[in-house]
C-alpha positions as CSV (number, residue, x, y, z in Angstrom):
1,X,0.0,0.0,0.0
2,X,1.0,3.2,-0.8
3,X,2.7,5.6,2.2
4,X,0.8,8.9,1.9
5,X,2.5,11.6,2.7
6,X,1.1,14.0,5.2
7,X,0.4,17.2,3.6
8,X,-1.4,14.2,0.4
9,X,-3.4,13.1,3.5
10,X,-4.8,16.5,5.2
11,X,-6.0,17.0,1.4
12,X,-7.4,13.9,1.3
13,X,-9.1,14.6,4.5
14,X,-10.9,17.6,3.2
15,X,-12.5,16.2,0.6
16,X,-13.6,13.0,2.4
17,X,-14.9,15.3,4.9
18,X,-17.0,17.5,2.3
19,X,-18.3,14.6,1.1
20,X,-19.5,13.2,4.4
21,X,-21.4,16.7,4.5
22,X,-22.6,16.0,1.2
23,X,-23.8,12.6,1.9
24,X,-25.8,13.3,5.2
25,X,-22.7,12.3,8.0
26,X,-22.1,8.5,5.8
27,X,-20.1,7.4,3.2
28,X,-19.5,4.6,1.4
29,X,-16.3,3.3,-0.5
30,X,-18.4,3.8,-3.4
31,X,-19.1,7.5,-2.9
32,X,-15.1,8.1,-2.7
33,X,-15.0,6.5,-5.8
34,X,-17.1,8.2,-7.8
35,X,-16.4,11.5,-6.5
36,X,-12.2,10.5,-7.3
37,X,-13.2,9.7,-10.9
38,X,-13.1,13.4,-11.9
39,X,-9.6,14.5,-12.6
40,X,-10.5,17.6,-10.6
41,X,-11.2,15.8,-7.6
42,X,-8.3,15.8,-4.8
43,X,-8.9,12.5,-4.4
44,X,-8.3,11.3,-8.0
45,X,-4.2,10.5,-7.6
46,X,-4.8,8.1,-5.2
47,X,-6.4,5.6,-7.0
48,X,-4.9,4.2,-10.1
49,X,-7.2,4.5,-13.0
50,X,-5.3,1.8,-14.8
51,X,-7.5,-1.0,-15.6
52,X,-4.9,-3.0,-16.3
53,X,-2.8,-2.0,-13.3
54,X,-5.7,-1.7,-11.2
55,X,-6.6,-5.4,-11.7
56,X,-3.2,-6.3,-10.9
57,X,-3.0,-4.6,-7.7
58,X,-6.3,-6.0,-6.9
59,X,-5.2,-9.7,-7.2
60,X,-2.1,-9.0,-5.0
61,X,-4.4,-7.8,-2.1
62,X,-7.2,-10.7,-2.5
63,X,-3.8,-13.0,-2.3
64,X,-2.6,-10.8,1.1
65,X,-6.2,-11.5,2.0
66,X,-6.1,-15.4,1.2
67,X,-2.9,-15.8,4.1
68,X,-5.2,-14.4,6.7
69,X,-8.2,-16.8,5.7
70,X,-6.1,-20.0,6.6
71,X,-6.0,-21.4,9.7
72,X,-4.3,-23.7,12.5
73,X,-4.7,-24.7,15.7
74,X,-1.6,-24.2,17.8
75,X,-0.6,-25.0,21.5
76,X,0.1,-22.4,23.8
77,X,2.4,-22.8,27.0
78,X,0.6,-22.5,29.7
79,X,-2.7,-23.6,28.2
80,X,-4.2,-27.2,27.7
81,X,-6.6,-26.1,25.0
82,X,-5.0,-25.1,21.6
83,X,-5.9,-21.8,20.2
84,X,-6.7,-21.0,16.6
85,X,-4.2,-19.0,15.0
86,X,-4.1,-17.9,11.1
87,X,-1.5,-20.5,9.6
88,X,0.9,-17.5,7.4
89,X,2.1,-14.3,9.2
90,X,3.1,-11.4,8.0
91,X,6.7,-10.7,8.6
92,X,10.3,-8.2,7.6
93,X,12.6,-10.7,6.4
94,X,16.4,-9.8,6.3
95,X,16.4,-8.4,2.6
96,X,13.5,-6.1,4.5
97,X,11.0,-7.6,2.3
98,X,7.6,-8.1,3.5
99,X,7.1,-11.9,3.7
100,X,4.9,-14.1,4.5
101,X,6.0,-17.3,6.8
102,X,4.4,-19.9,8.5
103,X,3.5,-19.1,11.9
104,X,5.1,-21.9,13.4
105,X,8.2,-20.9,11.8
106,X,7.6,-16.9,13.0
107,X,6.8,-19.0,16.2
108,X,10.5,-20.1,16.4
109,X,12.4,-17.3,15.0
110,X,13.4,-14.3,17.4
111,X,13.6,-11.7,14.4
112,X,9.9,-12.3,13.7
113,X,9.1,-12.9,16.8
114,X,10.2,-9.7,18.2
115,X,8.3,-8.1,15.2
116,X,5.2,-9.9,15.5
117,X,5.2,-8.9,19.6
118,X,5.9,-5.3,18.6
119,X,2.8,-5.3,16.4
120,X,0.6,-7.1,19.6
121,X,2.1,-4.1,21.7
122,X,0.8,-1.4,18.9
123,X,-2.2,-3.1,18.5
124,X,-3.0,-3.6,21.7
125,X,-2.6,0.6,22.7
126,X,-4.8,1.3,19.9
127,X,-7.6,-0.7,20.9
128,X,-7.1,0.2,24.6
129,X,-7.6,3.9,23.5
130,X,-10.1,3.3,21.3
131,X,-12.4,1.2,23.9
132,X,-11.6,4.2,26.6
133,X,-12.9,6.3,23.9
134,X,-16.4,4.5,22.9
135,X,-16.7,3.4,27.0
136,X,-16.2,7.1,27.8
137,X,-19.1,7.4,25.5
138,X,-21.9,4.9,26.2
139,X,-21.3,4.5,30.0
């Protein structure tokens, strides 16, 4: 996926927030679509308008998606029921390549290992701060 840069995204921003206006407070993906198909639009450079291309990139994120749809159960120390776990991880190899690896193997090997507990650690904040935020909210 494509870093955006940050002065790309408060731009992007803008418009997805006059459109929300437009659209009564909801938006679809479709509506940021078809609003991006005019050159004009500020959205417009971040899709690729490429068919060709387009469908190419497509098939590359249905086959990221496919790793995450396959599954294992794997024991955890400490537990005497196994847990299900997807099968392939997501990893930084040592050409600094994003990989994907079995999770057994990620399992076993300190580099990914390390990476896969610094991603638990991110996650984890982020959905700490977002349940504080909705809690705050409902309770």
């Amino acid at each position: 996926m494509e870093k955006i840069i940050k002065h790309k995204l408060k731009k992007y921003e803008k418009e997805i927030d006059r459109l929300m206006d437009k659209n009564g407070g909801e938006l679809t993906a479709d509506h940021i679509v078809e609003a991006a198909r005019s050159n004009k639009n500020p959205l417009h450079c971040y899709f690729t308008w490429n068919d060709n291309e387009e469908a190419h990139l497509w098939r590359l994120h249905k086959a990221r998606m496919l790793f995450g749809y396959v599954v294992q159960q794997i024991n955890v120390k400490g537990d005497i029921n196994k847990k299900v776990f997807r099968k392939y991880i997501q990893v930084v190899n040592s050409q600094k390549l994003s990989v994907y690896v079995p999770t057994k193997v990620a399992i076993k090997t300190k580099n990914y290992a390390s990476q896969i507990v610094a991603d638990c650690i991110t996650l984890s904040n982020a959905l700490t701060c977002k349940l504080q935020l909705f809690q705050n909210e409902i309770l």
